[in-house]
Structures are given as C-alpha cells and as structure tokens.
N, C-alpha and C positions, 0 to 999 in steps of 0.2 A: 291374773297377774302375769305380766310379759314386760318383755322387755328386747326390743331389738331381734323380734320375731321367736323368743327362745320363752316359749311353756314353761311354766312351774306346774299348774295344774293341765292336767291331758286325760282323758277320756281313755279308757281301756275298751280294748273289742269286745263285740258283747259274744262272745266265744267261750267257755266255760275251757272248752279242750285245746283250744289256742292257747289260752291264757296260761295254763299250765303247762304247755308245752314251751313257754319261749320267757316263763318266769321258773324261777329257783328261788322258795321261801326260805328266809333266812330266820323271822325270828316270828312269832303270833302265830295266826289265820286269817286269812284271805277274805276280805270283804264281803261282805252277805247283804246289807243295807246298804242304802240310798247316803245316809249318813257316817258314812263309815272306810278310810280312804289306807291306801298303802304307802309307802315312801320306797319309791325304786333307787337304789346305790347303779354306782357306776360298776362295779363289782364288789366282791362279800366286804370289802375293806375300804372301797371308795367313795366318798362323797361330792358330784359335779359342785366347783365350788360357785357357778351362780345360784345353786339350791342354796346353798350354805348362807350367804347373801339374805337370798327372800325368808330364808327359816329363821333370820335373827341370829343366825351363830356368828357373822361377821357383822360391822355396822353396814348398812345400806348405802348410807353415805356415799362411805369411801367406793364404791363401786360407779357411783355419780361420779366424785369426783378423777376418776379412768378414766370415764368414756368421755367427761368434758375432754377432760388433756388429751386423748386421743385424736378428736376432735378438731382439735388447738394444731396437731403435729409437734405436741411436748413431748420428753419421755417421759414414760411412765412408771413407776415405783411398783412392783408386785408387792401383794404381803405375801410373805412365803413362809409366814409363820405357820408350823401346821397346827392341827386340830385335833383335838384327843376326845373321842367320844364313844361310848357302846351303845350300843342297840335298846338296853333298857330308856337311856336319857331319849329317844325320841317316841316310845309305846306310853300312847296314851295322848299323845300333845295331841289340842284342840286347834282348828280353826274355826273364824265367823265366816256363818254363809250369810251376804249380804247382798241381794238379791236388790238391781236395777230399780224396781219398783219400787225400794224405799227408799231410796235417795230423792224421791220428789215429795213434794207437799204442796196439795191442791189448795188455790188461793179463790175463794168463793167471791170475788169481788170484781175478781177479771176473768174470770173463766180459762184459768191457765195453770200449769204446775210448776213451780220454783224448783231450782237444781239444791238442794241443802248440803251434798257433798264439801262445801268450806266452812259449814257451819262445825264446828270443832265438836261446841255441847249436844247438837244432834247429832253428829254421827257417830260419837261417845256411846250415848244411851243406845242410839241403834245395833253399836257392835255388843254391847254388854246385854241386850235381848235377843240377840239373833241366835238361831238354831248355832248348831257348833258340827262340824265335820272334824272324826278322830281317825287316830292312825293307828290301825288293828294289825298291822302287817309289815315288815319289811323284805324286800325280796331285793332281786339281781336279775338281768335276763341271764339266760339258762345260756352259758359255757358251752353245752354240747350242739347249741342249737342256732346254725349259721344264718336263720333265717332272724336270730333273735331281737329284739325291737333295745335300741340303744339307747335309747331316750331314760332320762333320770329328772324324778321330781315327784309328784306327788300324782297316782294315779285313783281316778273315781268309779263309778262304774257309770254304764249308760243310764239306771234309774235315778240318778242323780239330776242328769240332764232333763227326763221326764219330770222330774219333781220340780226344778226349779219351774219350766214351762206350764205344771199344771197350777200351782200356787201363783203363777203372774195371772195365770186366766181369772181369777178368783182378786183382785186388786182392783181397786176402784179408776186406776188410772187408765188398766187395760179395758177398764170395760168400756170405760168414756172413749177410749180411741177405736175402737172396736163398731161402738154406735153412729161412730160419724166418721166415717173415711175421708171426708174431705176437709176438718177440720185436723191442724196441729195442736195435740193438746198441752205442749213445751210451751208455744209460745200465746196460741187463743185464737190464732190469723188461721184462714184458712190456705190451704197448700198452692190456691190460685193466687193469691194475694203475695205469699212469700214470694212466688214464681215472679212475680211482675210488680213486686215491690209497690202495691198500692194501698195498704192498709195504711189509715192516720194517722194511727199512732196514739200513744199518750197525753190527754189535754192536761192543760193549766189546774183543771179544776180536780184531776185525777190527784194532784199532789198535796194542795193547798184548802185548807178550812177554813171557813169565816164563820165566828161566831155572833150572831146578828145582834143579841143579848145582852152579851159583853163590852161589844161596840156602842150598843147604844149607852149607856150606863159612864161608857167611860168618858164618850164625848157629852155626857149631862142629858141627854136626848135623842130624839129619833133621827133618824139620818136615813135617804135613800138609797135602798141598796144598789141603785142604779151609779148613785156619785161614789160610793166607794171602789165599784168594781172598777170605773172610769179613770178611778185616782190609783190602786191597782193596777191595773192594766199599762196605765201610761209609766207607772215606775219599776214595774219588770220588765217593760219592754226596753225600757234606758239601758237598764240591768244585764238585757239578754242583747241589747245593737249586735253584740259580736258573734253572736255565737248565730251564723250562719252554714246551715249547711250546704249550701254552693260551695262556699268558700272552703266547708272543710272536705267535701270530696276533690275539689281541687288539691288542696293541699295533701292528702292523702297521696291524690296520681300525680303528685309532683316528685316527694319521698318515694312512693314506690319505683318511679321509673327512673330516678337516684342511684334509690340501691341495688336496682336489679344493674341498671349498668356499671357500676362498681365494681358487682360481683363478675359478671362477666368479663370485667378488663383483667381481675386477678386469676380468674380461673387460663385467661387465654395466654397471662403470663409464664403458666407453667406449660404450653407446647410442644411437641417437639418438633422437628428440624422441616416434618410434613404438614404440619401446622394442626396433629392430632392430640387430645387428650387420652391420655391411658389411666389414669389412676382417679379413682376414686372419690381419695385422700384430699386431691389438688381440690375437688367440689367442694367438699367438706367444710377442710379450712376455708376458702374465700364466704361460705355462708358463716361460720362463726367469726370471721373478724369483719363483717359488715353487719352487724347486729345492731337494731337501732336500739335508742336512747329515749326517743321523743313520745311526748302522750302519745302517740298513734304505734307504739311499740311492739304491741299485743299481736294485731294486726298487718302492720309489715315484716314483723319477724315468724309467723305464725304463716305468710303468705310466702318469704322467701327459703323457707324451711319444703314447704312441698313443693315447689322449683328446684332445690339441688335434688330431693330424692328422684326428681323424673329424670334428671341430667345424668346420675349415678346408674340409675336403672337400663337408661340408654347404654351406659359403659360398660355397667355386667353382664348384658345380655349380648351387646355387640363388639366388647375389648376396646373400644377406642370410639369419642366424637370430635367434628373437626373443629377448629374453631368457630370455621363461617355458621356452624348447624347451633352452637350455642347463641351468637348472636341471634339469629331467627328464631328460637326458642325461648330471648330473652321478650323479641318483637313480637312473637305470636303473644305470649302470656301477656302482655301488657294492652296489647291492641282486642282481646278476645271477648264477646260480651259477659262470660263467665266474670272477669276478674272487673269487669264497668260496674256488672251487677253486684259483686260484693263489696268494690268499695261503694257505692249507692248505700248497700245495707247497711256498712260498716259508720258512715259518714251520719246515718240517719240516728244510730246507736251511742257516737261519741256526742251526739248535739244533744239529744237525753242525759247523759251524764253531767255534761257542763249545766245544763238547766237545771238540774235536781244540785249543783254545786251552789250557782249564783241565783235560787231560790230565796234560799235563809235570808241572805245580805239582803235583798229587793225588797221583803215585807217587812225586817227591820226598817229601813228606810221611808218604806209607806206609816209604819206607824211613826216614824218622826213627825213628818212630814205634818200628819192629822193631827199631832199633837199641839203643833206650834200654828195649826190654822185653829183649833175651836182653842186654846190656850189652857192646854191639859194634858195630865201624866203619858206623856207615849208610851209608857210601862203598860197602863191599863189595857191601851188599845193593841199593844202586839199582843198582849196575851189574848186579843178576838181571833187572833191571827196563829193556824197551828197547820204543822207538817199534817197528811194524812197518815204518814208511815215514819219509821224511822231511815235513817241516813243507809239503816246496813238493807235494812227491807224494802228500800227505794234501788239501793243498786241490786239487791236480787232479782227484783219484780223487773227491771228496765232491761238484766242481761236472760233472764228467762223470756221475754217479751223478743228480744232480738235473735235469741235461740236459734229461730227458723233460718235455713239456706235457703239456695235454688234446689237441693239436693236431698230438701228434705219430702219424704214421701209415707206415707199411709203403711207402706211394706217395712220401709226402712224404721220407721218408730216402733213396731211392733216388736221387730229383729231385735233395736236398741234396749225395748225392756226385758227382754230375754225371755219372748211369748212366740209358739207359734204353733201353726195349725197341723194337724197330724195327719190330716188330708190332702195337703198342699203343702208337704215341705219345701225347703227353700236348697237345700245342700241334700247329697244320699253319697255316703263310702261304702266300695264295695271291697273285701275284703277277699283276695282269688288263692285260692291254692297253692298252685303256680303259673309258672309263664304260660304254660299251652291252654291254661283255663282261661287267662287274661287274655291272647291274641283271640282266641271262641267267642269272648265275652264283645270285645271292641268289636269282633265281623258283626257281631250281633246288632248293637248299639249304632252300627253304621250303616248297615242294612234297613235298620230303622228308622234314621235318619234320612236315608236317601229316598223312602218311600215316604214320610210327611214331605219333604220339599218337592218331588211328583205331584202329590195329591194339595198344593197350596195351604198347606199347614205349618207356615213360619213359626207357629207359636208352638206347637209340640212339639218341635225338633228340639235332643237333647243335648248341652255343652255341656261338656265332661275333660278332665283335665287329669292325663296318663301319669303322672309324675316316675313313675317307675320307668316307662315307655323313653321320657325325656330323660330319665338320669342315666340309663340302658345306651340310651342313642350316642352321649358323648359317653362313654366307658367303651362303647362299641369303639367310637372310633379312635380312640387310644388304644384299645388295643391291636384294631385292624393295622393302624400303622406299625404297632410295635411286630404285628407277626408280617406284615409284608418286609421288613429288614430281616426278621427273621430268615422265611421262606426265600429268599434272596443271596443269604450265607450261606443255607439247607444245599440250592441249586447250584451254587458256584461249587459245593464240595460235592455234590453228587455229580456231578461233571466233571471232577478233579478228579475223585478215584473210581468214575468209572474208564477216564482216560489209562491211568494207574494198571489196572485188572488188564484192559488190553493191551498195555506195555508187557506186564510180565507176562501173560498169556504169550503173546507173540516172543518173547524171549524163551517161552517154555520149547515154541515151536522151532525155535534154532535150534535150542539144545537137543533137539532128541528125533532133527533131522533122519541120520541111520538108521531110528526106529521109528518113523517113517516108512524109509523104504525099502526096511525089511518086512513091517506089515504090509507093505502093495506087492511085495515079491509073493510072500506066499497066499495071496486072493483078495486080500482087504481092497475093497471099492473106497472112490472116494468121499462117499456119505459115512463108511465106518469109522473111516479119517477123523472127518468133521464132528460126526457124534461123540466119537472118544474124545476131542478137547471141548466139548459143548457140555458135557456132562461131568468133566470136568470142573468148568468155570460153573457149574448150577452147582456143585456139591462143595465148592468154595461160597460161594452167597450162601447156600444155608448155615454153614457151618459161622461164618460172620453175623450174619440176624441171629442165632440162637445166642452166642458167645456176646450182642449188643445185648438181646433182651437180657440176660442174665446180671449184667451189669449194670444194667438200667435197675432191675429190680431191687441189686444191692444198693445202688446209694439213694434209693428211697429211702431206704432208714434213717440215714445222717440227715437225706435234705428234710421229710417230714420232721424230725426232731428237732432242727433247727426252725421252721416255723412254727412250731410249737415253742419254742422259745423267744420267738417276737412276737409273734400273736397271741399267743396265751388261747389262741382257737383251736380244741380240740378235733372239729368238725373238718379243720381248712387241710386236708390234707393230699398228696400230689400222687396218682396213683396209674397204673398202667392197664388198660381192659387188658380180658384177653384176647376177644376180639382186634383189637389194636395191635397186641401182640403178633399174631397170626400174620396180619395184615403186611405187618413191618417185616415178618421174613420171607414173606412172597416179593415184597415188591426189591428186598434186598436180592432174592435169587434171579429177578426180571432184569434185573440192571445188571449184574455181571454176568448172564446172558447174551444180552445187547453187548456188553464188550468185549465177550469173547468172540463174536461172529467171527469179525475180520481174519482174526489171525487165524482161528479153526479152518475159518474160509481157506486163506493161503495154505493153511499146511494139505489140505486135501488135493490142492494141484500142484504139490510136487511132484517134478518127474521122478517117477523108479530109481532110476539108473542114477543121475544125478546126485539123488537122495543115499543109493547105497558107496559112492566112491566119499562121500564126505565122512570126514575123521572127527 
C-alpha cells in the first residue's frame, strides 16, 4: 500500500538487537510470527497522519481529493481536526494478506490469466478468506537512539516476506510462468511476439457461436453453413467498415502529439527570464489541465502522466530544465520506437474493444436479414446466434490479452507476483554499523567490481546504490559551506586579536622602558629581554584558552538544554573533547606567541643608556 513513494507497510531489519535498540515498546510484544505486525507511532503520542488515512481513521478520500488540488495549484483545506485514540483501539486490528497471485484467474480456453482486481464480488470473497496480519505491538523509535529509523506505519518482519515468496512458489500461476520462460502468462503471447507486436490476436470466431440446430429449425430446414458464415461475415464486416486500426493508431499519434504539445507550451509558459523551469508544480499542473476526454483517454493520459514525472525528475535531481530541453523531450518521446510501439499495441487493444461493442448489433442484423430472406421469425434465428462470453468477460479476456508491453519479461512477471528465487535474488540491503564499516564495505564492493570488468565479466559486476553516501554528499556540502563562513570569521578574528596582543604587548614594552634599562644595566642580555616578554605573552594565551574553555563548557548546559527542547533528541547533544580542549589552549598560547615576537623583539634592542634616562 503506497502512495507517492510513502510505505504504510515496511519490512523491519532482520536484527533482533537492532530492532530493540532503535524501537521503544509502547504497548504488547513484539512480533514473533510471519503473521503478526507492529504499528510504529511517530512518537509515544503521535500518529503520521498518512497512517491514519490508510488505517481507516480519516476517510481516504479526502486525502485524494489533496493531492488532486494540489495537483491543480488550488489551495488546499487541511483537516486539522484531531484524533483521540489509545493504544488499546488499535491491539488486535486485522489486516488481509492478499497476495499477487490471487488476483488472476486462469482462463483454460486461451491459455491466459484474467486480472479480477475490478471484479468487486471476487475480490470480496478473496479478502473475507485471506490470511489476516494482526497488530501485537505498538512501539516508537527509541528517543535515546540518534541512529533511530523515523519511519511510521505498520512494520512486518522478514518471514513475512519469505512466506508470501514461498506460497507464490506453490500457485498454479507461478508454476505455469516458471515452465515456460518464454511465454507471458497475463496475456498467452509469447515475450517475442509482445516485443514485435506480431501475435493475431483474437478471431471472429473466438467471440461468436452458431448454433447449426437452432438455425436450421428456425429457417424450416437445412441451410449451408458455408452461406450463413458468408451472410455473416459480409454483415459484420458493414458493421466493423470503421473500425480500422491504421486509422485508429493514426488517431491515437495525432491526440498524443496534441497533447504533449499543449503540455509543453504551458509548462514553457511558466519560464523564467533565462528561459529555465524550476518548479515542479509548473509540470504538474500543465499534465492535469491537458487531461484528455476522448475514448483513447486511458492511454493518452496514462502516457502523458509518465512524461511529466521524467520532466519533474529532470528538475529534482538538476534544480532547473530549459525550455529548449522540454521541447526535445516532448520530440524524443513522440518520435521514439518505444512510444510507435505502444501506440501499435494500444491501437490493436482499442479495435478489440469497438468489435466486441459493434458485435451484438451485427448478428442482430444478420438474423433480420435471414429472416426476411427464407420469411421467418428473426427471433428464432438470433437465438442460433450467441456471445461466447459475456460483455464483462469479453472486456476482461481482451484487456488481459493486451496486458503484455515491450517491458514485459519472464523476470519482471515473476517479481510482479511476489515469487522469487533465493538463489538469485534480485535486490540485497546491507545493513553497516557505521560509516567506517560502510566506506570498508564499498572499497570492498569496488574492488570487486574493478576485478570482473578486468577479467570481461560485465554480468557479475555489482550496482549498488549508497543512499546514505548520496544523502551524506549533499549534508556535506551544506555544511562545508556553512563552516568555510565560518572558518573565515574564525581567521579574520584570529588576525584581529592577534594583531591586539601585539599592540598591547608593544605598549607594555613602552611602559616599562626604565625597567628595561635597568635590567641591561645590571647583566641582563638581550635574549633575557626577549624571553621575559615572550613568556609573558605564553602565560597570557594560556590563561585566555583555559578561562575560553571554561566558558565554553558552561554554556553547554543552556545550549544542550535548548536543543533538547526542539529536538526532543536526547542523544543530539554539543560537547567539547578533551582532546579538543587541550588542543585549543596550545594553539591559543602559539598565537600570542607569534604576536608578541615583534615587540619582545624591540624591547631587547634598546639602548641601556637611552632606556635608563627615560621617565
């Protein structure tokens, strides 16, 4: 259940000691079965209110009707009614596990599996027999634990995920796709056929019964089934003149390359002055106010829907596309054999439809017709005349039959029914300690990689995708900027008062001139000069680094207490090594130091004599 990339159900690490370390049980015990799930809160009081949503506590609906208006660029209404609930009202609540594999029903007549998911009364009974997953547990991730997993909703364990995979293996569906890699078992085509869109299709005779019996009886006598098919044939084909699919892939790439330019004139209406799009939003909207209308709706709005999300994708990942890149974006997708190939498919799908429409009408017709040639009941004779299916079983069989893409594959149906091989996974998370295990872990991984593409082993090279790495790399560099201002301030004031230290140093060394050159009078060299204000200026830096640390350490208290008061993170707190410590009063004694040289310097070469006539 998702929505807008946001989990209701998510998988817990299969870590017994993790788990416990980054949850805090609120109310039960902790899941021990396959069947048997937790409800994570946002914390001990909060519920994410899209949980609240999927759990039934708000209507669904209205959460639809958001993200349309969103959508749209309407405002939008919050409910901001709250919600009163305890812990008891959600221990115990059932969900159906309604596993991939029964939503089909194999049709032994075409060698294919019907989608039943709109069938209302099946998928009824399916949910009212399906296993049930309960909620034994309520937790929070764990407050003390900075590493804790913030995600809210309903968590499983991994035997979950093993169960549902070993029960597809054991379904009549998987086994049929299992036996034949090269057939789809959605549609009956095989994956070559889909690919190159040559399979026939559904004849005349797939739809339509004659009853030779009936027929005869009603016209008084035997009749050739040669001349019926003949008189048939010629009066669906009146029936069908129009419904050509040249004409309707034409019309198809005529509507699509419509709307995509439509879209693109609104989207480059919102530009700005460099001719870039920034927002999102501007995508959005121009894909919902060019929504078609027309039979072919399904299809064009279904194709210009994954067109803005690559546009949008383009703008999240790079802040900005320009106009000219949408135009060409609008002319790749339209010119691309990808999208020739699905209108082909689509165009093949809609001409099925209209013939399974303007069937009924055609055989009424032919039974007139036979009526008023042997001069007898046409009643009798359409009843020789019968649908093989019904009207709902016909558009089933015709959209299950078109099922197949260019996209679809032997791997990808497997995945689809929620089956897969424990030898050949398809995804592996690895779950690292911390950072120093992960950079070990990726040398590793790369190492390995660099040694299959050595040795011409394109196919065991692993892709792996760091997401910590990538969310790390932009935090990095917010905050490199933020500390190069820093360090920037840092050096202008450490240059300010080390300029400072040498001012009054050298001020010290006016004042105390006579004592000066009363030390040279009686033996003092001018190294003892220099050391006495050099030792000086060190035992002022120490005394400033100890007197900073101390202060430092005091408003730790107010600042950590203050982020513990917007954070409500016990863990997140600002503290000072003491290594650090240390560090900071050497480098405070190194620098005033360095600023007292100069003037230490000069007072060591004052003249004597000079030194002692001064007042």
């Amino acid at each position: 259940m998702s929505y807008s990339n946001m989990d209701v159900f998510f998988e817990l690490v299969d870590n017994e000691a993790m788990i416990k370390e980054n949850y805090k049980v609120l109310k039960g015990k902790w899941p021990t079965k396959y069947n048997e799930v937790v409800l994570v809160l946002q914390d001990e009081n909060t519920l994410n209110d899209y949980v609240s949503y999927s759990l039934g506590l708000r209507d669904p609906q209205e959460l639809k009707d958001m993200v349309s208006a969103m959508m749209k660029g309407e405002q939008v209404e919050l409910n901001s009614k709250p919600l009163k609930w305890t812990y008891d009202d959600f221990m115990g609540m059932e969900f159906a596990l309604v596993p991939n594999t029964a939503k089909y029903k194999y049709n032994s007549g075409y060698n294919l599996w019907e989608d039943m998911s709109s069938d209302e009364t099946y998928m009824k009974n399916l949910i009212n027999n399906s296993e049930k997953l309960t909620i034994t547990c309520i937790a929070c991730p764990n407050p003390d634990n900075t590493a804790s997993s913030s995600m809210s909703g309903i968590g499983y364990l991994p035997t979950l995920t093993r169960h549902i995979i070993d029960e597809a293996g054991k379904t009549d569906i998987v086994k049929q796709q299992l036996a034949d890699s090269n057939r789809d078992v959605f549609s009956g085509k095989t994956f070559e056929d889909i690919k190159n869109n040559t399979d026939s299709g559904l004849g005349f005779g797939d739809m339509v019964s004659i009853d030779e019996a009936k027929l005869a009886q009603a016209l008084g006598g035997n009749i050739s089934e040669e001349a019926v098919m003949k008189l048939v044939e010629e009066n669906t084909m009146a029936a069908l003149k129009d419904i050509d699919q040249d004409k309707i892939a034409d019309e198809l790439s005529t509507e699509l390359t419509s709307t995509i330019n439509s879209i693109n004139a609104d989207i480059i209406k919102n530009a700005n002055e460099s001719g870039y799009i920034t927002k999102p939003a501007d995508v959005s909207n121009a894909i919902s106010n060019n929504q078609s209308i027309s039979r072919y709706a399904k299809f064009i709005n279904a194709t210009t829907v994954e067109y803005g999300k690559k546009l949008i994708n383009i703008i999240n990942s790079a802040g900005e596309i320009h106009k000219d890149n949408v135009l060409a974006a609008g002319k790749l997708l339209l010119e691309s054999d990808e999208t020739k190939t699905a209108i082909a498919q689509a165009s093949k799908g809609y001409a099925y439809m209209l013939t399974a429409e303007n069937v009924p009408a055609a055989l009424a017709n032919v039974a007139l017709k036979m009526g008023n040639m042997f001069n007898v009941d046409p009643a009798g004779i359409a009843a020789a005349f019968s649908m093989n299916m019904s009207e709902e079983e016909l558009t089933r069989l015709i959209t299950a039959y078109m099922s197949g893409d260019e996209n679809a594959s032997y791997s990808e149906n497997l995945r689809k029914l929620g089956y897969a091989d424990y030898n050949n996974p398809y995804m592996m998370q690895f779950y690292l300690k911390d950072f120093d295990a992960k950079e070990i872990f990726i040398d590793f991984i790369d190492g390995y990689n660099d040694k299959m593409k050595k040795e011409n082993h394109e196919e065991k090279v692993i892709n792996y995708t760091d997401y910590t790495g990538i969310l790390m790399k932009s935090v990095k560099k917010i905050t490199n900027s933020v500390s190069y201002v820093l360090i920037a301030f840092v050096a202008i004031s450490l240059v300010v008062s080390s300029i400072m230290i040498g001012v009054i140093t050298y001020i010290s060394v006016l004042e105390r001139t006579k004592e000066i050159g009363i030390l040279r009078a009686i033996g003092a060299s001018k190294k003892d000069i220099s050391r006495i204000f050099n030792a000086e200026t060190i035992i002022v830096g120490l005394c400033a680094g100890v007197i900073g640390i101390v202060v430092s350490l005091l408003l730790l208290i107010p600042i950590n207490a203050i982020l513990f008061h917007l954070t409500k993170i016990a863990a997140l707190k600002a503290k000072l090594p003491i290594i650090s410590g240390f560090v900071l009063i050497l480098i405070s004694i190194f620098l005033t130091f360095i600023a007292g040289l100069i003037p230490s310097g000069m007072a060591a070469k004052r003249d004597p004599v000079e030194a002692l006539r001064t007042e």
